[in-house]
C-alpha positions, 0 to 999 in steps of 0.5 A: 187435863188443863183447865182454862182460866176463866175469861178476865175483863180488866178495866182501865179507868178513873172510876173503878167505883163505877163497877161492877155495876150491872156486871154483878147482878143476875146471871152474869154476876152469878157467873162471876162471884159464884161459879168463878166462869170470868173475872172482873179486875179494875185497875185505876189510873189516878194510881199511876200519875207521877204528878205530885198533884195526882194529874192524868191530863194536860190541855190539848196539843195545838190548843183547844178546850178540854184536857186529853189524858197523858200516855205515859200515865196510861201506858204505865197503867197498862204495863202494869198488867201480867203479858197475855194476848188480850184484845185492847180496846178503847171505848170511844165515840169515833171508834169502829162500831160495837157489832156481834161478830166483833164481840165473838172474837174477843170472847174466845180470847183468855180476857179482855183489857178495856180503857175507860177514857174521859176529858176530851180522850187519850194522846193518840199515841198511846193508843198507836203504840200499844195497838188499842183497837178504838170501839163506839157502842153508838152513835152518841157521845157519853161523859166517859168510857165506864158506861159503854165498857160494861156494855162490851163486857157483858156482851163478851161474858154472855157467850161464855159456856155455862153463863146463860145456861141454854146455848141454843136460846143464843142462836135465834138472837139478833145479829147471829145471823144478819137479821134482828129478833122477831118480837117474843109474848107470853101469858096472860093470852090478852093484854088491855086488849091485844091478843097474842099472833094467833099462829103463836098458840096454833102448836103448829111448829112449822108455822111457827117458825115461819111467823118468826122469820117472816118476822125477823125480816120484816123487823130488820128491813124497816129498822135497820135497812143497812142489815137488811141490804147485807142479808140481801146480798149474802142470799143472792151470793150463796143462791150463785154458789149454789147454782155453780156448784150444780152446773159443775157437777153436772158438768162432771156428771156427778 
């Protein structure tokens, strides 16, 4: 029986110091170092400029302030990588938003390879020509890309068997299902005051669960109205399925 080689996070970056970072500490780092379930490598771009100077930038084309790091020098770096069919992406602000069922795909491929940008960006045309796939984790403008890469990293890593332990805990989680989590407690029953949802202690398991999804609902229709219209949408197409499946097989006499 062959074995999957564990899932690989290789980092393109200007600052391979900047990590692990958060990657290395409590679950997901003793997934890393000690159970061997993913691999974190850095590779750094400073590495691959052929300047004598060291420099990855040069001023925009068309004038401008800033710099823009130069695609031969990134595409060098990433062809120095082993071939593999991993996902490529590229953090950046005005990239396609960083969602659940995006970060699912990638975490069923062998890894994923990861540009860290800084400056005013990357020549586009590296980007066009090795088919990166730009990413945003906001709506908000960082320094650089090392930041919002961990971010993707640990969301990918976190859905690897064996990592968190508990696969059930994942499925009740925001986004898995459209809406957001409802709000969690524990001891001690009071706090300065306020009381745990008294249906939390009832023991009454049905109840519970109910108290919970009126709560992912109520949370997601005042927080993110934009979930809350999907979700909307998504039980009014599956309640039309439904009774067109029931008049048809009515209609078969079934």
């Amino acid at each position: 029986m062959t074995t999957r080689p564990p899932f690989t996070a290789t980092v393109l970056t200007m600052f391979p110091e900047a990590f692990p970072g958060p990657l290395g500490v409590s679950l997901i780092g003793t997934a890393w170092r000690e159970k061997g379930l993913w691999a974190l490598q850095t590779l750094d771009i400073r590495d691959f400029s052929e300047d004598k100077r060291g420099f990855l930038d040069d001023t925009p084309a068309g004038g401008g302030p800033g710099a823009v790091l130069k695609a031969d020098v990134v595409a060098r770096a990433l062809d120095s990588i082993p071939g593999s069919s991993r996902p490529l992406l590229y953090m950046s602000a005005r990239g396609r938003p960083l969602t659940q069922a995006r970060v699912k795909d990638w975490a069923k491929a062998d890894g994923i390879t990861v540009l860290c940008g800084r400056f005013e960006g990357v020549d586009q045309r590296v980007l066009d020509a090795r088919g990166f796939e730009e990413v945003a984790v906001g709506d908000a403008v960082l320094a650089g890309g090392e930041a919002a890469a961990m971010v993707v990293i640990e969301a990918c890593v976190r859905l690897i068997p064996g990592v968190l332990g508990a696969a059930d805990s994942l499925s009740s989680e925001s986004f898995e299902d459209g809406l957001l989590e409802h709000p969690q407690y524990t001891r001690p029953r009071t706090f300065e005051g306020l009381e745990i949802p008294e249906v939390l202690v009832s023991g009454d398991h049905r109840k519970v669960a109910e108290w919970r999804q009126a709560q992912r609902e109520e949370t997601t229709k005042a927080r993110r109205p934009d979930l809350w219209a999907a979700h909307l949408d998504k039980t009014t197409a599956e309640h039309a399925s439904a009774k067109s499946q029931v008049k048809s097989d009515k209609a078969r006499g079934e």
